[in-house]
Each structure stands twice: as structure tokens, then as C-alpha cells.
ZADO-1210 file (C-alpha; in nm, 4 decimals, padded with zeros to 6 digits):
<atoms>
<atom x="01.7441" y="-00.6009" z="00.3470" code="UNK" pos="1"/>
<atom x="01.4444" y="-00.6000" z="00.5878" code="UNK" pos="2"/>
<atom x="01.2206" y="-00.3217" z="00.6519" code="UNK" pos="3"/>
<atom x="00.9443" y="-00.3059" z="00.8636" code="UNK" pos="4"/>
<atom x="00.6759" y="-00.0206" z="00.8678" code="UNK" pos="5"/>
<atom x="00.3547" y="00.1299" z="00.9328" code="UNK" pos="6"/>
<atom x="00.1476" y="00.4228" z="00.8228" code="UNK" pos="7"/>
<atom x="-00.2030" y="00.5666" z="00.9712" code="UNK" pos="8"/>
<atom x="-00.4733" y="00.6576" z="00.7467" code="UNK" pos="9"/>
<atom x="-00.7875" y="00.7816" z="00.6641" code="UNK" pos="10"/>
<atom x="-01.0320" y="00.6502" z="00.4095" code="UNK" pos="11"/>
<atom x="-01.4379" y="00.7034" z="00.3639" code="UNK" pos="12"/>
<atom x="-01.4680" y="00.3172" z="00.3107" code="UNK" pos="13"/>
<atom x="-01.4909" y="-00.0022" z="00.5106" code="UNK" pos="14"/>
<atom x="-01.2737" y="-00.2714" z="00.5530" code="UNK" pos="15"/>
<atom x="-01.4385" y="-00.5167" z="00.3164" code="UNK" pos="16"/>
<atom x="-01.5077" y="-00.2087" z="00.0659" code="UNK" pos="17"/>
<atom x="-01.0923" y="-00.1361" z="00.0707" code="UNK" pos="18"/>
<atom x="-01.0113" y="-00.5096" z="-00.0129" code="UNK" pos="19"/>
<atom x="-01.2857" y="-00.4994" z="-00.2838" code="UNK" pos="20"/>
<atom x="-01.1539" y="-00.1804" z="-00.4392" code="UNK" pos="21"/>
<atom x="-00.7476" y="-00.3085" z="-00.3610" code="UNK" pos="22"/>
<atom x="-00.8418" y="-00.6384" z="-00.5194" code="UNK" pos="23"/>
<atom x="-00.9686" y="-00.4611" z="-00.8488" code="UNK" pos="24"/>
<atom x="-00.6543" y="-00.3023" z="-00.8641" code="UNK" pos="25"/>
<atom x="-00.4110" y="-00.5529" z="-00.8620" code="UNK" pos="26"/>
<atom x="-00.1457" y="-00.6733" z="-00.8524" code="UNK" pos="27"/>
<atom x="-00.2048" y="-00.8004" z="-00.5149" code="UNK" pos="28"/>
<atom x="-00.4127" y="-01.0678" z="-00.3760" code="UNK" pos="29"/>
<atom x="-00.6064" y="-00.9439" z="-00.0210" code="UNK" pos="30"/>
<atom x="-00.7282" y="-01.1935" z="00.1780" code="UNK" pos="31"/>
<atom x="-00.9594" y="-01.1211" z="00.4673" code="UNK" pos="32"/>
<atom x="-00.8461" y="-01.2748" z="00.8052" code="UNK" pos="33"/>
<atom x="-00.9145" y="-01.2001" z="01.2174" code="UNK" pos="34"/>
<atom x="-00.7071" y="-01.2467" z="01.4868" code="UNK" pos="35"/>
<atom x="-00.6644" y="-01.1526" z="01.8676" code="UNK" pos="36"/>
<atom x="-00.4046" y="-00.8941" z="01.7930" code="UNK" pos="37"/>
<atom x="-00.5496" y="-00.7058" z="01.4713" code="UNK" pos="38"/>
<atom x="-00.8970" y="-00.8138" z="01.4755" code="UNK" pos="39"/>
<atom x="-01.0344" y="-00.8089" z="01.1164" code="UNK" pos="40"/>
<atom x="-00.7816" y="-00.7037" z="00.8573" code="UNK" pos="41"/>
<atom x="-00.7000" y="-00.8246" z="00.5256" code="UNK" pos="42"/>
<atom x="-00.3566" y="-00.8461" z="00.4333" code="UNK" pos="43"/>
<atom x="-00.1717" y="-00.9631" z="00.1025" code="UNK" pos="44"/>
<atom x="00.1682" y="-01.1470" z="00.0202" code="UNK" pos="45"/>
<atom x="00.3725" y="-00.8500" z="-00.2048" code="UNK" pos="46"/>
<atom x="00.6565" y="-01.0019" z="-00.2743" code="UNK" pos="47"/>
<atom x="00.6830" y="-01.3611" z="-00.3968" code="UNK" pos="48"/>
<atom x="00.9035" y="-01.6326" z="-00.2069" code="UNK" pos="49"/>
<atom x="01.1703" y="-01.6565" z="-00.1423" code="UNK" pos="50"/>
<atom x="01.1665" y="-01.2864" z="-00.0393" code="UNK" pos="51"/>
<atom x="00.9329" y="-01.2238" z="00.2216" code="UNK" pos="52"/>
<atom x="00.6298" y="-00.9143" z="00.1999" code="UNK" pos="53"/>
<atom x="00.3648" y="-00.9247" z="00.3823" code="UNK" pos="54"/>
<atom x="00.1108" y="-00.6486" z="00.4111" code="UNK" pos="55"/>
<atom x="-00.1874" y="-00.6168" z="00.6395" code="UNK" pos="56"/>
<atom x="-00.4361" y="-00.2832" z="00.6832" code="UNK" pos="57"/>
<atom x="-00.6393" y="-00.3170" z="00.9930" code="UNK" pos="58"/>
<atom x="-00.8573" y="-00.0494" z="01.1681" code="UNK" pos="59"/>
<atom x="-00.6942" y="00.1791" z="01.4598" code="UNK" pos="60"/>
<atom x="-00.9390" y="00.3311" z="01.6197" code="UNK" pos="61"/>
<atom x="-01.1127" y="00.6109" z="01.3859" code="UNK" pos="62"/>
<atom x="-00.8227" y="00.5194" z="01.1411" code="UNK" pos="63"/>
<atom x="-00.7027" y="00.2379" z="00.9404" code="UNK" pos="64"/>
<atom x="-00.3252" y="00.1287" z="00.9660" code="UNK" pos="65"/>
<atom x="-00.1071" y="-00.0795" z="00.6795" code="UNK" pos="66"/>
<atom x="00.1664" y="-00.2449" z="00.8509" code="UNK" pos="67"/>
<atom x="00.4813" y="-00.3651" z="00.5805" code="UNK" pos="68"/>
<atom x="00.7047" y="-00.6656" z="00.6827" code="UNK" pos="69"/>
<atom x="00.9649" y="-00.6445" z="00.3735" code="UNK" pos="70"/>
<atom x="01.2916" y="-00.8367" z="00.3301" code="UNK" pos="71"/>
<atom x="01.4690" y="-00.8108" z="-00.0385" code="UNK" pos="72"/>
<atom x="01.7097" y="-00.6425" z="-00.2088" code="UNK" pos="73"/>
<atom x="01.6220" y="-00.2823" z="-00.2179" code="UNK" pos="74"/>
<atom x="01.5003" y="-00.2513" z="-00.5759" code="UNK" pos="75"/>
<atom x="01.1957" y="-00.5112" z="-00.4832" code="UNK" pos="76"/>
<atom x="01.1056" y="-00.3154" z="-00.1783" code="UNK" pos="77"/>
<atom x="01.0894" y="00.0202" z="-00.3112" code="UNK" pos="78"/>
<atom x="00.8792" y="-00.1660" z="-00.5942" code="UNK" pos="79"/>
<atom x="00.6353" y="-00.2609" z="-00.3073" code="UNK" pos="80"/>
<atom x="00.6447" y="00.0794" z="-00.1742" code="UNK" pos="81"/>
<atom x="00.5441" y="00.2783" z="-00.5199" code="UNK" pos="82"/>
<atom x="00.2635" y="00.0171" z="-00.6070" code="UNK" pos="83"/>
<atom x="00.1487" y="00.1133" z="-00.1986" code="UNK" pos="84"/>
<atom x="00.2250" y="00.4769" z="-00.2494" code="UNK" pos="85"/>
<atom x="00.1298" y="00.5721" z="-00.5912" code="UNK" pos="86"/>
<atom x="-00.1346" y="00.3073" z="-00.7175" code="UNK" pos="87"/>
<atom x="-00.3300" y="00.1442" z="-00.4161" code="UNK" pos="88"/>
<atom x="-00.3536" y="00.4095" z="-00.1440" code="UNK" pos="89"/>
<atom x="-00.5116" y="00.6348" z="-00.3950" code="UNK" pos="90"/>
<atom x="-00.7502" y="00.3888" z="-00.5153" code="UNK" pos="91"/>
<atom x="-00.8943" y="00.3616" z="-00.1758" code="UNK" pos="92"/>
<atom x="-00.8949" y="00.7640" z="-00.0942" code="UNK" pos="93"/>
<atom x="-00.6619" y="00.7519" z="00.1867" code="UNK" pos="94"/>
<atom x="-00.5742" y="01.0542" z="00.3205" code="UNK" pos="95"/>
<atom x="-00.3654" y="01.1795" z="00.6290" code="UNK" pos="96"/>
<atom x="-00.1097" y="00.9461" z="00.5792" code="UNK" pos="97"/>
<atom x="00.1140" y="00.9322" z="00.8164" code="UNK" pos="98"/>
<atom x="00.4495" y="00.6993" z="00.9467" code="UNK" pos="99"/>
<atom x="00.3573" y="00.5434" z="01.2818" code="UNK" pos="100"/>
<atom x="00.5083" y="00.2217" z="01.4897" code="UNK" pos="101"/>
<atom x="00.5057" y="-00.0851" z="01.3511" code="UNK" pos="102"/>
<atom x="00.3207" y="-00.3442" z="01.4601" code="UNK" pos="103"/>
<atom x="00.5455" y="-00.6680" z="01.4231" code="UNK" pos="104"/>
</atoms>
């Protein structure tokens, strides 16, 4: 089952401040990366192969966006959405969360 999302947020810390807090958290692995279309974002693999998740937060304007790329059987992917949901977005204060278009 694929699902592909994205929610706006706001957050008091930089970029390179959320992957160093998200990294300390587990149990993801955030890379840093740039390109034409995101710019700098850091993104993390959530779901191991042969299922695909891919996750990527990236600034939008005065917010930041996390943009989900999921394909699995729906208990993995709603797995991937409470680690999101109830352990990392907290860790990094987001607030004014919000569903918004994806980005893929």
C-alpha cells in the first residue's frame, strides 16, 4: 500500500539543530543532503528494503515541511506514522501541524 504525504510545521530550531535532536532520538538515521528542488533538507530511510520509506523535512518559507513516501502493508506504515507523530515531532517542538500537498 503506498501513501504519500506532507505536513507543515513550526519549530524554534534550525535545520541542522532538528537532525541533531531527531538523530538522538532514534530510531532513524537523518542524513543531511541539498538539491535544486528542496534545497537543504535532511531526510531518513523509515522503513527497511524491500518496503520503501523515505522521509525528508525541508524549510517552506517561515515553516518547515516533512514530506512521507511510504509503500508497505499498513501495519508498517502506521508504525512510521506513530514514531513521526508521537515520538519525533515532539522532540523537535513542532507545532501547527498541519496536512499540506505532497511534494513527490
Amino acid at each position: 500500500m503506498k501513501r504519500v504525504r506532507a505536513y507543515a510545521f513550526k519549530s524554534p530550531m534550525t535545520l541542522p539543530e532538528i537532525r541533531a535532536r531527531l538523530d538522538e532520538a532514534g530510531p532513524w538515521r537523518w542524513i543531511e543532503r541539498e538539491s535544486d528542488r528542496f534545497g537543504d533538507y535532511i531526510s531518513a530511510r523509515a522503513l527497511p528494503d524491500p518496503d520503501h520509506g523515505m522521509v525528508k523535512i525541508f524549510i517552506e518559507g517561515d515553516r518547515f515541511a516533512v514530506d512521507l513516501v511510504l509503500d508497505a502493508e499498513p501495519q508498517k506504515l502506521d508504525a512510521v506514522y506513530d514514531t513521526l507523530f508521537a515520538h519525533l515531532l515532539p522532540r523537535i517542538d513542532a507545532s501547527e501541524i498541519t496536512e499540506t500537498e505532497h511534494y513527490e
